[in-house]
SEKEGU-115785 format. One record per atom (N, C-alpha, C): z, x, y. Coordinates in steps of 0.1 Angstrom, whole numbers, plus 2048, in hexadecimal, padded with zeros to 3 digits. Atoms other than C-alpha are relative to their C-alpha. Example, Ala and Ser with C-alpha at 12.3 -4.5 7.8 and 13.67 -1.06 7.14 Angstrom:
% SEKEGU-115785
8008097F4
84E87B7D3
80080980C
8007F77F5
8478897F5
8087F880B
% end
This chain:
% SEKEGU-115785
80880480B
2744DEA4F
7F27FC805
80F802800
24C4DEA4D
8037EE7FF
80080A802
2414BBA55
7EE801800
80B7FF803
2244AEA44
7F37F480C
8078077F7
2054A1A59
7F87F87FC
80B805810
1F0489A45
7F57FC80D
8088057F8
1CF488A54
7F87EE7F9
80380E807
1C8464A4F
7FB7F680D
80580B7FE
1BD444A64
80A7F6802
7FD80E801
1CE425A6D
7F57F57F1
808809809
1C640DA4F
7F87F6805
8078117FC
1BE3EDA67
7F7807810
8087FC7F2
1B6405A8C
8097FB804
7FA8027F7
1C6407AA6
7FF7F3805
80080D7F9
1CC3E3AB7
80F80380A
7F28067F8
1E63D6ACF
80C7FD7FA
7F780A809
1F53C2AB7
80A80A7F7
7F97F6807
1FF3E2AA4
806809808
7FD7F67F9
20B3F8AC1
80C7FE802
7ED8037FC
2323FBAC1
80280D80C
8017FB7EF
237403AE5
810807800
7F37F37FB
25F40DAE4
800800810
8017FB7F9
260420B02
7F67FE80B
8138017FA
23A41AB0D
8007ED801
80680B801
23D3F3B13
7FB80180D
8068027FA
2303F7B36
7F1803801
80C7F8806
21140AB2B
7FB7F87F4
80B80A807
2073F3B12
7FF7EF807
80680A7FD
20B3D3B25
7F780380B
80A7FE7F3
1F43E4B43
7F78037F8
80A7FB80D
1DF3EDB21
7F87F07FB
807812804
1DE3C5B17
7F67F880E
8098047F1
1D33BDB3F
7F6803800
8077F9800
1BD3D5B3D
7F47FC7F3
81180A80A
1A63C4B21
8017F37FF
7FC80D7F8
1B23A3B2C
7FC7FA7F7
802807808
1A7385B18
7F07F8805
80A80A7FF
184371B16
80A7F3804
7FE8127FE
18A34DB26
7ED7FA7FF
80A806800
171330B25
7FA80280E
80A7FC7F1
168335B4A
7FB80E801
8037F57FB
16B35AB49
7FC8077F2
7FC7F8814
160369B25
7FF80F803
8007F07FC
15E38DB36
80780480B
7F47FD7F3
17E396B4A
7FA80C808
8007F87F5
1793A6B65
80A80B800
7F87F57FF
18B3CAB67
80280780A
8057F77F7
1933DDB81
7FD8107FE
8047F1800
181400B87
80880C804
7F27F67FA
1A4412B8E
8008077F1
7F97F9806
1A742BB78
80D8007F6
7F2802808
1C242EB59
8038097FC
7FE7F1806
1D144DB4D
8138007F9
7F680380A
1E844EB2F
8058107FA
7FE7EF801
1FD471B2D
80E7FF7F6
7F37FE807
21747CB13
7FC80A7F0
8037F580A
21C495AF4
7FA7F57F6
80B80880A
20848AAD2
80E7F77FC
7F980C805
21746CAC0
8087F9805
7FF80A7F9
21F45BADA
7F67EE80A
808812801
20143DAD8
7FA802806
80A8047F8
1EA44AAF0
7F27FE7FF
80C802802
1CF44BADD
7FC7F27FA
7FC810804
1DA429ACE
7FA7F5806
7FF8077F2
1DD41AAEE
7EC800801
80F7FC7FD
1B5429AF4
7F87F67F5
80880680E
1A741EAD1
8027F1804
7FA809802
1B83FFAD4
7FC7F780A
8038027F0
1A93F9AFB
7F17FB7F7
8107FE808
185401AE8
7FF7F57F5
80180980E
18E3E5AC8
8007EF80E
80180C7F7
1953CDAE7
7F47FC802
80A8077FD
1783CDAF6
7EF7FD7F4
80E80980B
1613CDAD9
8047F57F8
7FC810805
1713ABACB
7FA7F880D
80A8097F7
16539FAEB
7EF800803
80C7FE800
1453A9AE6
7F980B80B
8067FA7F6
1413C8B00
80280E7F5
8017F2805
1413EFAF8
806808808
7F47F77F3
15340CB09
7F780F7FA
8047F2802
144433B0D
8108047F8
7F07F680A
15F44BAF2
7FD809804
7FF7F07FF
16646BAFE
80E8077FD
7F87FA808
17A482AEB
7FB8117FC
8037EF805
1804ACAE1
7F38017F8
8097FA808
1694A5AC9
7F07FB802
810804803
149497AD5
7F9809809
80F7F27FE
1284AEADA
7FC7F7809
80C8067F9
1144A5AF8
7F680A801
7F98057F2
1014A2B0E
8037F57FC
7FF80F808
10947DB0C
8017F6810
7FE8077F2
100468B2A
80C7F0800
7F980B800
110449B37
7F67F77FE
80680E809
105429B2A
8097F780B
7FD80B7F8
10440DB46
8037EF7FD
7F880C803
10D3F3B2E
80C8027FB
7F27FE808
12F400B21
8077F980E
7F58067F3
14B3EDB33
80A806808
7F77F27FC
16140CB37
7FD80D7F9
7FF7F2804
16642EB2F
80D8067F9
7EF7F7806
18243BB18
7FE80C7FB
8037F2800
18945EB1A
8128077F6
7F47FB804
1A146DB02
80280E7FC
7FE7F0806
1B348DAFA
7F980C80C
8077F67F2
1A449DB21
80880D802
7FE7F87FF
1B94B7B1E
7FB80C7FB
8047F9803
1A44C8B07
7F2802800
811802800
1854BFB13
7F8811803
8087F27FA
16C4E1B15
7F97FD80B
80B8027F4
1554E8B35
7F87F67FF
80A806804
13B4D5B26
8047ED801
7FB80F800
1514B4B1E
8067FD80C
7FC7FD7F2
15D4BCB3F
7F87F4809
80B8037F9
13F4B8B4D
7FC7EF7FF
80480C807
139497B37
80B7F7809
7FA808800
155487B41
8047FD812
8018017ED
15348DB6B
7F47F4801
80B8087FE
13047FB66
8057F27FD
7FD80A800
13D461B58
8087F9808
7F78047F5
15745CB6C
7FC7FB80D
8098027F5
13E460B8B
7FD7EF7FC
80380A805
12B443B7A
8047F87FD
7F0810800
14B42BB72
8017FC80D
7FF8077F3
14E42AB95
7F47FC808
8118047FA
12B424B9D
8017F67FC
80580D80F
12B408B83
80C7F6804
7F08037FD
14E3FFB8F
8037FC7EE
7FA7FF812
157404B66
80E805804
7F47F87FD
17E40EB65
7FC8087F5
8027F9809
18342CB52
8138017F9
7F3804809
1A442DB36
8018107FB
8027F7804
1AB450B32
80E8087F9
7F07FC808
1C7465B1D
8008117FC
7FA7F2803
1D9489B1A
80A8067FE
7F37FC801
1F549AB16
80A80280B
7FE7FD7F6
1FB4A7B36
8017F880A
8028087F0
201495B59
7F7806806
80E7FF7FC
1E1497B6D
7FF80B807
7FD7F07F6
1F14B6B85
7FC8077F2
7FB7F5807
1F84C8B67
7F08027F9
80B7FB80D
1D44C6B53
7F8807806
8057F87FB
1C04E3B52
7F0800802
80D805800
19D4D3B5B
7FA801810
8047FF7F5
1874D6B77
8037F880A
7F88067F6
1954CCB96
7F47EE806
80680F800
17D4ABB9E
8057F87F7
7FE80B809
18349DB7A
80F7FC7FF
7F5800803
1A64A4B7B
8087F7809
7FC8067F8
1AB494B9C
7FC7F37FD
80380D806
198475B90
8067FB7F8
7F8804809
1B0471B75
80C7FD802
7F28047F5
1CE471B8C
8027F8809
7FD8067F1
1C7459BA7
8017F17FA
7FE80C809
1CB439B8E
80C800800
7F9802806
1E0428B7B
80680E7F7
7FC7F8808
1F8441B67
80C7FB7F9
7F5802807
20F43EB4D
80980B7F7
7F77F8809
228456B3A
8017F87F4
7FC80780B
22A44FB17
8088087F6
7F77F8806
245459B01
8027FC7F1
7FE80380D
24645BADA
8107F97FA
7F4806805
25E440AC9
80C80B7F7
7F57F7809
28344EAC0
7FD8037F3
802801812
287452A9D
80C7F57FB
7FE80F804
29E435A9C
7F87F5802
8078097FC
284421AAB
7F78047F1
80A7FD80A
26B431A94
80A7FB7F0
7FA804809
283428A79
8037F07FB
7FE80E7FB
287405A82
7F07F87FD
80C803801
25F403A85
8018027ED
8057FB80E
25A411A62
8097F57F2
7F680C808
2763F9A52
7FC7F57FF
80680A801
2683DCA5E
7F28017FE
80C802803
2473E1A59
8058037F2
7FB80080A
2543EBA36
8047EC7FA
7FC80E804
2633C8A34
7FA7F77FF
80A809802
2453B5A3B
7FB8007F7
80580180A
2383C1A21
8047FC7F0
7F97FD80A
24F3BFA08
80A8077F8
7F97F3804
25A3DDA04
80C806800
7F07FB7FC
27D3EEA02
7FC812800
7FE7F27FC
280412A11
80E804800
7F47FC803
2A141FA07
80380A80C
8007F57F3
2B4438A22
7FA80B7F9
8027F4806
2AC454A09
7F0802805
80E7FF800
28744BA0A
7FB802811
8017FA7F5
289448A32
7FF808803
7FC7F77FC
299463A38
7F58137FB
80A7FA806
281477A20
7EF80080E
80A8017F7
262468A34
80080680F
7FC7FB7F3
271470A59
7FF80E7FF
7FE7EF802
278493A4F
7F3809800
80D7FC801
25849AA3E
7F37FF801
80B8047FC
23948BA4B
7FF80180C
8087FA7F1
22848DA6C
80C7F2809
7FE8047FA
23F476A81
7F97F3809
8098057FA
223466A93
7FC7F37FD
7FF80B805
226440A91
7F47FB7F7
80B807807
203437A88
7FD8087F4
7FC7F6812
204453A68
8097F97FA
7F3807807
225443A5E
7FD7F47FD
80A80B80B
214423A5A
7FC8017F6
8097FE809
1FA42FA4A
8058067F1
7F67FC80A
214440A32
8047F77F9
7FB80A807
223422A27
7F57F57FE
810809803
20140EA26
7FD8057EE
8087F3809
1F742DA0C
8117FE7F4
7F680180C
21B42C9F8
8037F17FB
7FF80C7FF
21C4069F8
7F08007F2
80B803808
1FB4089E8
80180A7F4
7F97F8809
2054269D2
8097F77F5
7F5805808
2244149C4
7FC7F47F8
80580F807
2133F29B9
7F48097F8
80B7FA80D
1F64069A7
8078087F3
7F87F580C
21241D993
80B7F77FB
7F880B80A
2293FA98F
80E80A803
7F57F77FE
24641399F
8047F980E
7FA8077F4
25D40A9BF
7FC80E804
8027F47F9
25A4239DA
80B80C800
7EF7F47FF
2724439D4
7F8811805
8077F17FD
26D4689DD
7FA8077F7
80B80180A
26146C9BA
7F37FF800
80C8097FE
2474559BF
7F580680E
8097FB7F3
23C4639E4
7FE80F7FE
8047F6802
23C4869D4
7F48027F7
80B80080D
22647C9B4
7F47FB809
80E8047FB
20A4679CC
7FC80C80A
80A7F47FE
2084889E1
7F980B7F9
80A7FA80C
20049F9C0
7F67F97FA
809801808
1EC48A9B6
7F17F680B
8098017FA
1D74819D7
7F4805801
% end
């Protein structure tokens, strides 16, 4: 069965506080280290310039983990270079960003290639760490051999998308917090046919939560088939 993909957004962003780790708790507490905390002596943690590289198929939080690195340090008042498939350069480095987060490198072109060696050079000049994420393990990506090696001599982590009891479990309780009751029918509906991918699945029940109180309806498959006709 076709599963549907909703292109949509986190309603609040990626954070920490939202990232259901499962499988991946070692990878998000070297993710919490890794943007450490303001103190009164120190209000700008110190990082180290070791490299981080976050590998696993999609919907497994790596971009989460990334976003969610980037929300850290701008509550502390710093900034971070974004690199991603989709940005056009050139685009130099910027010697006030605190790091460099590089996501989605597997599909980077020549060009973002290029972008993302340079930076890299420059992290280590700057001693900036760089937080980087793909699908692949660092042997396996098909990138020019300097960047590729740069991305492997770090920190690494495997990260693996939550079961579907886990994901069942997440989606329940967060269900609960809200108020809400999700029947097995209505579960089992959602699991089946939507995109899997935890932070969509939020956003799903964010979107039918808000659906169901504007139509004065509880949530049924009814109900989650009428707010997609009529999205």
């Amino acid at each position: 069965m076709q599963q549907i993909a909703l292109d949509i957004g986190l309603a609040n962003g990626p954070t920490i506080a939202n990232f259901c780790a499962g499988p991946n708790a070692a990878a998000l507490r070297h993710i919490e280290l890794w943007i450490g905390a303001p103190t009164h002596n120190a209000p700008a943690p110190s990082r180290s310039p070791v490299p981080t590289y976050l590998w696993g198929p999609s919907g497994s939080g790596k971009s989460h983990l990334l976003k969610a690195a980037g929300e850290g340090l701008r509550e502390q008042g710093a900034c971070a270079g974004w690199l991603d498939a989709h940005t056009q350069g050139p685009c130099e480095f910027d010697g006030r960003w605190a790091a460099v987060l590089m996501d989605d490198v597997h599909l980077y072109t020549a060009e973002q290639q290029q972008i993302a060696f340079n930076w890299f050079v420059n992290a280590q000049s700057h001693q900036r760490p760089v937080l980087a994420a793909g699908i692949w393990a660092p042997v396996d990506l098909k990138l020019r051999d300097d960047l590729r090696t740069r991305l492997g001599w770090g920190h690494i982590f495997a990260l693996h998308p939550l079961s579907e009891p886990e994901r069942r479990a997440v989606l329940r309780q967060s269900a609960d917090a809200r108020g809400v009751f999700l029947s097995d029918d209505v579960m089992d509906f959602i699991l089946t046919r939507f995109s899997r991918d935890l932070g969509s699945l939020m956003e799903l029940l964010n979107m039918l939560d808000g659906y169901a109180l504007q139509t004065q309806r509880a949530i049924s498959i009814p109900l989650i088939k009428s707010m997609l006709e009529n999205s």
